[in-house]
C-alpha positions, -999 to 999 in steps of 0.1 A, spaced: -281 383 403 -283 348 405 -253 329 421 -248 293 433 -212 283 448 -196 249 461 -184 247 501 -148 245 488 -116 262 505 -131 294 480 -166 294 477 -160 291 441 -187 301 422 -204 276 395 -234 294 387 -241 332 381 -273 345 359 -262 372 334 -275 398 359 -238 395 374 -225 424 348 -249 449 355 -245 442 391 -208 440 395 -191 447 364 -180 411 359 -196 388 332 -203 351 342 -173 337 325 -151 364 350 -164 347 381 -173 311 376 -149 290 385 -124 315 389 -103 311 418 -84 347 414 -117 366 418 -137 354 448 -172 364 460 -161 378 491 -135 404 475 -163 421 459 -174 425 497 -163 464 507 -135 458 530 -150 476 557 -183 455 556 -163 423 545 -159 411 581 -191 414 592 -209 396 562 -187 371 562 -191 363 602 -235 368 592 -235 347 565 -212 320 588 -237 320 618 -269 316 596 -252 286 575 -245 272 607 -279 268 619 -294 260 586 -313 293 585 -317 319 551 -293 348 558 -303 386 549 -278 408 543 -277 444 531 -239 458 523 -215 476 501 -196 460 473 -173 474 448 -174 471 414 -152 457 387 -150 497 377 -143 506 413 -176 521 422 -191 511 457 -228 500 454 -253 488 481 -266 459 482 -289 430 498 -282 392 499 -308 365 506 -293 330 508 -291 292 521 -269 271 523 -276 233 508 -265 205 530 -257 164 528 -277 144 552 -253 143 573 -260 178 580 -224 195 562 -227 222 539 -221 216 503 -234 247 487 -250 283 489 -273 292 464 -287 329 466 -293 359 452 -285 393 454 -298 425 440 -289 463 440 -303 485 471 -279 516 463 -308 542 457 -331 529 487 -297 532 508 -293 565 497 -330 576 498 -326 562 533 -296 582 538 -317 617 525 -350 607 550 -327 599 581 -303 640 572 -340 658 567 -355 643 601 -326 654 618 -328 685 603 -367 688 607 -359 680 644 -330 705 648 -360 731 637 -385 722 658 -365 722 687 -353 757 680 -392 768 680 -404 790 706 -433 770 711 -439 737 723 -448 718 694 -458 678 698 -471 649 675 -483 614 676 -501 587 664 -538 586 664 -537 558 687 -523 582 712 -488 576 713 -466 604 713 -440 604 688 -417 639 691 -423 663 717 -397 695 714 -379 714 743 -402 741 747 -427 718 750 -410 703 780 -398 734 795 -438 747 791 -450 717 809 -426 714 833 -430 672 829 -402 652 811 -407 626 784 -410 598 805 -439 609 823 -459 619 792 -453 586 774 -485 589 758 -515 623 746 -539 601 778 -515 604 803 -502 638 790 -542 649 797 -542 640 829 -512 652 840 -517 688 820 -556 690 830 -553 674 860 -590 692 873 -613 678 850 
């Protein structure tokens, strides 16, 4: 969705592309220029705060803010979503306008949401192994050790912050 809104009292909104149903459940004519439906009600209440205070800090500095947040829908159904916007400014530097737009993000949040549950879970497992199981990158890094890996070696993970150092300390007699 496409939206453009004046620096009024409201942040009324003057322009919105068609994409505005699909995405909120309001059609143009429900949000432009109305001054009983306002942008930042869409906002979910518990994320309303801290988009509007976001949005605030990067229109003070003249910078493009990026957001990602919930909104709810004309239907009442919560959706994700991510903002990109700036603000448009007289010469003498006060904001007249923001002109952005903002699309829907609900299935990366939630595919987000299913990788972050099965890496916990993948972790709970491995650290209920009765080996020691580790893994990095091929740059050497270590990136998950589990406990009996610890407990095996007897080192913790800061003094094994990488497969080098974990050589030298594990075959210390070359």
């Amino acid at each position: 969705m496409v939206y453009f809104c004046r620096n009024d009292h409201r942040r009324t909104m003057k322009y919105v592309n068609e994409e505005c149903l699909a995405l909120t459940g309001f059609s143009p004519e429900e949000l432009i220029g109305n001054s009983c439906i306002h942008c930042s009600e869409l906002v979910h209440p518990e994320d309303r705060e801290n988009v509007l205070e976001s949005i605030q800090k990067a229109l003070q500095i003249h910078k493009t803010f990026k957001i990602t947040y919930r909104i709810i829908k004309k239907n009442g159904a919560v959706q994700w979503v991510w903002e990109q916007g700036n603000g448009i400014y007289r010469n003498n530097g006060s904001l007249t306008a923001i002109h952005g737009f903002v699309m829907n993000v609900t299935e990366q949040k939630e595919n987000e949401e299913c990788i972050i549950k099965s890496e916990k879970n993948l972790r709970t497992l491995m650290d209920a192994l009765p080996v020691g199981v580790t893994y990095g990158t091929l740059d050497g890094k270590i990136e998950y050790c589990n406990r009996k890996h610890f407990e095996l070696m007897g080192y913790t993970r800061e003094e094994m912050p990488d497969s080098s150092e974990w050589r030298r300390l594990v075959f210390s007699d070359e």
